[in-house]
C-alpha positions as CSV (number, residue, x, y, z in Angstrom):
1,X,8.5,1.8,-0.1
2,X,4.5,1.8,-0.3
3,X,2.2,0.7,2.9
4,X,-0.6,-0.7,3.2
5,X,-2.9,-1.1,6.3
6,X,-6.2,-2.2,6.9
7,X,-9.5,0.0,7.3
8,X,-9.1,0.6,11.2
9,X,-4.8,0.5,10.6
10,X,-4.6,-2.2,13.7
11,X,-2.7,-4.3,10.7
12,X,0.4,-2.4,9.0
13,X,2.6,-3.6,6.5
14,X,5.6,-1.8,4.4
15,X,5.8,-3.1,1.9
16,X,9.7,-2.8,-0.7
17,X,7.9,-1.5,-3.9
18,X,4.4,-0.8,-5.2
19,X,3.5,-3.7,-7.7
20,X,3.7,-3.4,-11.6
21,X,1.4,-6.3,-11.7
22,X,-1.6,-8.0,-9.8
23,X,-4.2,-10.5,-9.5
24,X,-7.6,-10.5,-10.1
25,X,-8.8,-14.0,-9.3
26,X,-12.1,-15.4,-9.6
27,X,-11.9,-18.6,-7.5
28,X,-14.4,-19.1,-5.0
29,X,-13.0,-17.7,-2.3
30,X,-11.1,-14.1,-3.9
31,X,-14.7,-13.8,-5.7
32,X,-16.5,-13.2,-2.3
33,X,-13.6,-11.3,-0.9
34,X,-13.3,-8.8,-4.1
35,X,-9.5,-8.9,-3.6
36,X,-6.8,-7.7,-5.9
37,X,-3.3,-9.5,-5.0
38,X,-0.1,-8.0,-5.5
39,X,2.4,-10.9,-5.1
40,X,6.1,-10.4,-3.0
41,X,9.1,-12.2,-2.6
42,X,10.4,-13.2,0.8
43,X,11.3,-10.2,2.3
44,X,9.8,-7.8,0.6
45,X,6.8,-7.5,2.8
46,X,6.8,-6.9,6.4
47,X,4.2,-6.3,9.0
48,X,5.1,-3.4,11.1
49,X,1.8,-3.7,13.3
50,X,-0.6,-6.3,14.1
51,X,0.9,-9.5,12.9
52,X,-1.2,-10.9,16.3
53,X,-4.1,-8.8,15.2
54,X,-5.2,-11.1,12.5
55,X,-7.8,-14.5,12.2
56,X,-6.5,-16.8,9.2
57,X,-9.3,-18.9,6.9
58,X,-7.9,-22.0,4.9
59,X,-9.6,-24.5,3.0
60,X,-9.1,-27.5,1.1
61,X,-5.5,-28.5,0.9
62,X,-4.4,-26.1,3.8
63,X,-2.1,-24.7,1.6
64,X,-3.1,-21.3,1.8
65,X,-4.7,-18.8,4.8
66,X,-6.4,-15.6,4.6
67,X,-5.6,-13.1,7.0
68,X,-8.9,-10.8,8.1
69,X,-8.3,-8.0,10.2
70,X,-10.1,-9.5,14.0
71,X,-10.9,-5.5,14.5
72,X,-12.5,-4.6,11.0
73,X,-12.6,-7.9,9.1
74,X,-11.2,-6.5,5.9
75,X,-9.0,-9.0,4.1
76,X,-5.2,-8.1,4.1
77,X,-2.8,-10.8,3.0
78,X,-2.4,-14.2,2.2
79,X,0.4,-16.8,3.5
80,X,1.6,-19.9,2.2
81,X,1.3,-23.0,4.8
82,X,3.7,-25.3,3.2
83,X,6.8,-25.5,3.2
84,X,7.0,-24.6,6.9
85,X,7.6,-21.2,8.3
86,X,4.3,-19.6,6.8
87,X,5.6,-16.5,4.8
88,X,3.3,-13.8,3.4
89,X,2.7,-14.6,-0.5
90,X,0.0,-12.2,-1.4
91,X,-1.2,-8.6,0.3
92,X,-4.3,-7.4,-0.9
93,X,-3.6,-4.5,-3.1
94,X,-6.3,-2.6,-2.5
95,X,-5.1,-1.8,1.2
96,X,-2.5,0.3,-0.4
97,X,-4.4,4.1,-0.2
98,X,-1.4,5.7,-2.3
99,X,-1.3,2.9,-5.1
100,X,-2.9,4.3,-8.2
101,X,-4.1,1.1,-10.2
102,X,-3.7,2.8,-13.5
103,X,-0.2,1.9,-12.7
104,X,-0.4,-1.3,-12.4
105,X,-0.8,-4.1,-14.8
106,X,-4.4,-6.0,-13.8
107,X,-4.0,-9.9,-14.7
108,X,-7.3,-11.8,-14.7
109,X,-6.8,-15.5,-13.4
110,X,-9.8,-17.8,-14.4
111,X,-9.4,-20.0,-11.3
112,X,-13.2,-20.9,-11.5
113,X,-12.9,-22.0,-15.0
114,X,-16.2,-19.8,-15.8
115,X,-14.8,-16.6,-17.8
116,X,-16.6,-14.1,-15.1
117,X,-15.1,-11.3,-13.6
118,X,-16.6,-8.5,-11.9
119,X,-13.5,-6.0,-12.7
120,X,-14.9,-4.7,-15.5
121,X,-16.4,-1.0,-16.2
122,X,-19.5,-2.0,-18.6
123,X,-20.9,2.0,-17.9
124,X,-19.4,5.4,-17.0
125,X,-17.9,5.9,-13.6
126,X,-20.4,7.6,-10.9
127,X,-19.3,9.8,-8.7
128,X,-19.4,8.8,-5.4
129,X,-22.2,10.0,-2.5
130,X,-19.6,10.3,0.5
131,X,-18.3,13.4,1.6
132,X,-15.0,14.5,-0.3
133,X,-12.0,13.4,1.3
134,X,-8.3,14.8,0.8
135,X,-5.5,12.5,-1.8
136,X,-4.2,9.8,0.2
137,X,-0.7,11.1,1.2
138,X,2.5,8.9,0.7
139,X,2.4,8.9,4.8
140,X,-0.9,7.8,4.8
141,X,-1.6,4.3,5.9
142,X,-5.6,4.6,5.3
């Protein structure tokens, strides 16, 4: 089992298995968001906290709405509208602290038909200017 919570943890989700693979989409809408999406089956997903905690954004065809935390506004999941209950499709992978994404296979989807992606290193990785911060612990849901 793997969780995955957003920043202030009022949303919770366990979640079956960590993903081998995942989505890096470049439509107009995961562009702005910067989202990775691990996809589930029915079932394998569940939100243990906050399913009531969340605003939905859909667009176009109201096929699909993305859940923002109302508390924090970071992006956790996506649902399916159609066909009728709405079941979670996607969960943004990058609410998953103890997911390391060496492990997982990142698939680039060209949903903009442009060729641009962001998730790309083009220069050696800088280290970071926050305070150091423990491992994120299996427990962990932040």
């Amino acid at each position: 089992m793997i969780r995955a919570a957003c920043h202030c943890t009022a949303v919770r989700f366990e979640i079956h298995h960590a993903p081998v693979w995942a989505v890096d989409c470049n439509c107009t809408l995961c562009r702005r968001y910067g989202a990775i999406w691990a996809y589930y089956e029915p079932g394998e997903v569940k939100i243990v906290q906050g399913a009531d905690s969340t605003v939905a954004y859909s667009w176009g065809n109201q096929w699909l709405a993305f859940h923002h935390c109302r508390i924090c506004g970071c992006l956790t999941h996506h649902t399916v509208l159609d066909p009728k209950p709405p079941r979670i499709r996607g969960v943004n992978a990058r609410m998953m602290p103890t997911l390391d994404p060496a492990s997982v296979r990142l698939q680039q989807t060209d949903n903009s038909h442009t060729g641009y992606f962001w998730t790309k290193l083009t220069d050696k990785l800088q280290p970071g200017g926050q305070p150091k911060m423990d491992p994120p612990r299996p427990e962990d849901w932040r």
